[in-house]
N, C-alpha and C positions, 0 to 999 in steps of 0.2 A: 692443296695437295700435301702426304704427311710428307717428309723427308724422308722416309725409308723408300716411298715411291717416288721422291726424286732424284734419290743416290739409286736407286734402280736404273733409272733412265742412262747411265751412264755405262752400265753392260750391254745397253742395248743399242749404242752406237756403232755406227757399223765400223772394221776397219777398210777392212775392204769396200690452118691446113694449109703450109708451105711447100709445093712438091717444086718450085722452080728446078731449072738446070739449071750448073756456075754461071752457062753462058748468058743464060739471061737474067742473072741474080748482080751480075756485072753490068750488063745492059742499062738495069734496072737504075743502079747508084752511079752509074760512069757519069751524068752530068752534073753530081751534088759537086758546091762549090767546099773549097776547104774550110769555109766559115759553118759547113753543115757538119765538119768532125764532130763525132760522137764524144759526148764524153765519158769520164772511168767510173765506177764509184768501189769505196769499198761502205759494205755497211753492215753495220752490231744486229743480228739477225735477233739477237734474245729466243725468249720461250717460243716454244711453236706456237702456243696459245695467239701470238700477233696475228696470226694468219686469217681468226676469226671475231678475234675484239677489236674494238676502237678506242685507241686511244693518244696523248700526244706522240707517240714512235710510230707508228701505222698512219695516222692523218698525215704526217711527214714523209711516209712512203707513196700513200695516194696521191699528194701533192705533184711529188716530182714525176707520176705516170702522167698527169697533165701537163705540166711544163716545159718537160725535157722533149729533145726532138723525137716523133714516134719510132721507136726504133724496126728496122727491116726484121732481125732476130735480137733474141738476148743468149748470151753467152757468158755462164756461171761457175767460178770456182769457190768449191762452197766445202766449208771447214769438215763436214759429213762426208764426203768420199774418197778415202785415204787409200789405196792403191800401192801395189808394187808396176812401177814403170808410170807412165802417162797416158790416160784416155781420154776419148770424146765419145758423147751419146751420139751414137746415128741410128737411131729406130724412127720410125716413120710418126708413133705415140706414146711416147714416153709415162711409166708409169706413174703415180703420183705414191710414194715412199713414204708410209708411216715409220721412221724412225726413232720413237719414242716412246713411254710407257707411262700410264697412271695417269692419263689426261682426259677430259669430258669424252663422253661421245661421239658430241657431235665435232668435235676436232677429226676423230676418226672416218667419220659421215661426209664430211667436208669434201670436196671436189674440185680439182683444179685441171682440165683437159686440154692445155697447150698441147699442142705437137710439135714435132722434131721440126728438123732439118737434115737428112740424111749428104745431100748435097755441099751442106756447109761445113760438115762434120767431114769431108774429105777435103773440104780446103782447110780447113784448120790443119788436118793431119799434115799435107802437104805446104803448109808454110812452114812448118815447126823442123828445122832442121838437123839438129842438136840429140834429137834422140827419134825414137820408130815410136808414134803415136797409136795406141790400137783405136779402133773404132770398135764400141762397145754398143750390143744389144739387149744388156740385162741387168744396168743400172737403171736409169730413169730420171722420177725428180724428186729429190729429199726434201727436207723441211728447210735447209739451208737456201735451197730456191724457191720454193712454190710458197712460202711462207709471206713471203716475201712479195712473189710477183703478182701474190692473188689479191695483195693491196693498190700495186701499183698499178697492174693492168688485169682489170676482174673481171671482162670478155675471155681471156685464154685464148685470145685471136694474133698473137703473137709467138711464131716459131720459139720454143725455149732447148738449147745447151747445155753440156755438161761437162766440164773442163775438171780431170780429177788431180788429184795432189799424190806425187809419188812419194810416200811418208819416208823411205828409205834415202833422202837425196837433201843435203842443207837446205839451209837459209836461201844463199845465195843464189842456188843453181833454180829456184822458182821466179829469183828476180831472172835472172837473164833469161830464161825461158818464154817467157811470157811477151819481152821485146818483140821476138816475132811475130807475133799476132799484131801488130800497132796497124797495120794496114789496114787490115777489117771496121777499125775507126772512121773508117772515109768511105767504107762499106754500107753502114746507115749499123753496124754491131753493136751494140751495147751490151760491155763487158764488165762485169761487175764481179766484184769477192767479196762473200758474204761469211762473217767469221764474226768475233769480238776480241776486240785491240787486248785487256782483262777479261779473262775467264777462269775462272777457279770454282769449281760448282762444287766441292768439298769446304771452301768458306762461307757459303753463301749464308748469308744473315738473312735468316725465316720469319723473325719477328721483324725484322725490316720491309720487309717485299714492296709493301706498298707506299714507304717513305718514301717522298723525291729526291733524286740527285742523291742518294745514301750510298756514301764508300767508306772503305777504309783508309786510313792514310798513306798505308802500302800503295792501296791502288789508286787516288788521289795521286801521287807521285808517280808511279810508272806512267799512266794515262795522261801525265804533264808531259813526261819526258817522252813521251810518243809526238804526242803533237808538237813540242818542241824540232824534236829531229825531223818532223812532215814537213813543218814549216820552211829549216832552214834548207831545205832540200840535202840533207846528212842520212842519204840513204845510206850508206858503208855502216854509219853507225846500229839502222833499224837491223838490218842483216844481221852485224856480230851483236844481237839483244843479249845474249848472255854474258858479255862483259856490262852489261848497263848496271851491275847489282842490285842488292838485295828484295829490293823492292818487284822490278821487272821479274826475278824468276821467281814471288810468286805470282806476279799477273801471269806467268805463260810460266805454268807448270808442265804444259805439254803444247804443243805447236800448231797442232791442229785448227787452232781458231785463230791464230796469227798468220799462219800463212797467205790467207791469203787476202790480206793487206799488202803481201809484196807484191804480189801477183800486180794487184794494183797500182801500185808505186814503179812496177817496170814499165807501162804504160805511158807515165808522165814525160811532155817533153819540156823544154824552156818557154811554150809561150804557151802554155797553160794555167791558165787560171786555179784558186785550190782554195776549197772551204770544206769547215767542217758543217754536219747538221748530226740532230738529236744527241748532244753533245753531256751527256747526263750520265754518270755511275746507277747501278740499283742493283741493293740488296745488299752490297758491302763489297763485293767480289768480282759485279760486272761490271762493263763498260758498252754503251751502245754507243758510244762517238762512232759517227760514221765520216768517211771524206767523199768528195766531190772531184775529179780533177777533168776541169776543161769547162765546159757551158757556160 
């Protein structure tokens, strides 16, 4: 792809069959034991391209669709749907959202036909107490989640979410947001934020693309001290990132792919287990480090 058509892609980001009842969507998980909690992830979504190549980030997504406990629904915050206030998909078929430009065809072509959760998208609303959650019928699913879930889980036999990011509200206020949703964990939920930790697509290094593991030492160092602050569980610090210096604001020149890593990290509790996977810079600018919290 030339560069002109990949700095393109960047105007053209947006900013803006489950029918159970709750009652028996609770039914359904009321005898999962608490060794059945779901666990978090957050994970470096990269090019939309993933969604129809294979390669080591994708085989790593297919992986964990096998491994991981099969989830009831999936419920997605995904660095693509930038909002004033907070929403949730509740359409019954959510559409599948080319949000991007200058890409094969058949990327275009491509097909992902999960359906909603209209049911679950009024419990979310209703656990969320902190602010009035709309329920939306005219987003769908972006490349931040079908990218994604058409690797992990490629029937589409999996209710899919859409958890949006109110761009207008800190750091902080998406970590504690998000705490309320922890229940759904024990729900058979799996709740995922799909961003990248580094994302600067104005640096990205074109004659790099397909070196391994290629960063810069900017982003080498921010992407340390990410995982550093995961590790020690020093979430205060991920939060205030813009004191982390120079290095960090240019990994997260704008927030949108960071966020929702927190979203992720408000989920975490003390007896949670916590790894990273596909743990690799590319191109100079990105980051697919993905985390894992719980399984």
């Amino acid at each position: 792809m030339k560069r002109t058509d990949f700095l393109k892609t960047l105007s053209l980001l947006p900013i803006a069959a489950s029918a159970m009842s709750i009652s028996e969507f609770n039914s359904f998980t009321a005898g999962l034991e608490k060794t059945q909690r779901m666990p978090v992830l957050f994970v470096g979504h990269g090019s939309p391209m993933n969604a129809i190549e294979t390669n080591g980030f994708t085989q790593k997504w297919a992986d964990l669709g096998k491994t991981l406990p099969t989830p009831n629904a999936v419920l997605v915050v995904s660095a693509h749907w930038l909002t004033r206030g907070t929403h949730v998909t509740a359409m019954e078929v959510p559409k599948k959202i080319n949000d991007f430009g200058g890409f094969p065809r058949s990327l275009f072509e491509s097909t992902y036909p999960a359906k909603g959760n209209p049911q679950l998208a009024e419990e979310v609303k209703s656990l969320i107490k902190s602010t009035d959650v709309g329920l939306d019928h005219d987003w769908g699913l972006d490349h931040g989640a079908w990218s994604i879930l058409k690797q992990m889980y490629p029937n589409a036999n999996i209710p899919i979410l859409q958890l949006s990011i109110d761009f207008y509200k800190p750091a902080a206020y998406h970590y504690e947001l998000v705490k309320q949703l922890s229940a759904l964990r024990d729900k058979g939920v799996l709740i995922m934020g799909s961003g990248n930790m580094v994302h600067n697509l104005r640096m990205v290094a074109f004659d790099k693309m397909n070196v391994p593991n290629y960063g810069y030492d900017w982003a080498k160092e921010a992407n340390g001290l990410f995982k550093k602050h995961i590790l020690d569980g020093n979430h205060q610090a991920l939060f205030d990132y813009e004191k982390l210096g120079e290095a960090v604001r240019l990994a997260v020149p704008t927030p949108d792919h960071y966020y929702p890593l927190l979203y992720t990290l408000g989920l975490q509790d003390k007896k949670d287990n916590l790894s990273f996977f596909n743990d690799q810079l590319q191109a100079g600018s990105l980051s697919m480090t993905s985390v894992m919290i719980g399984g």
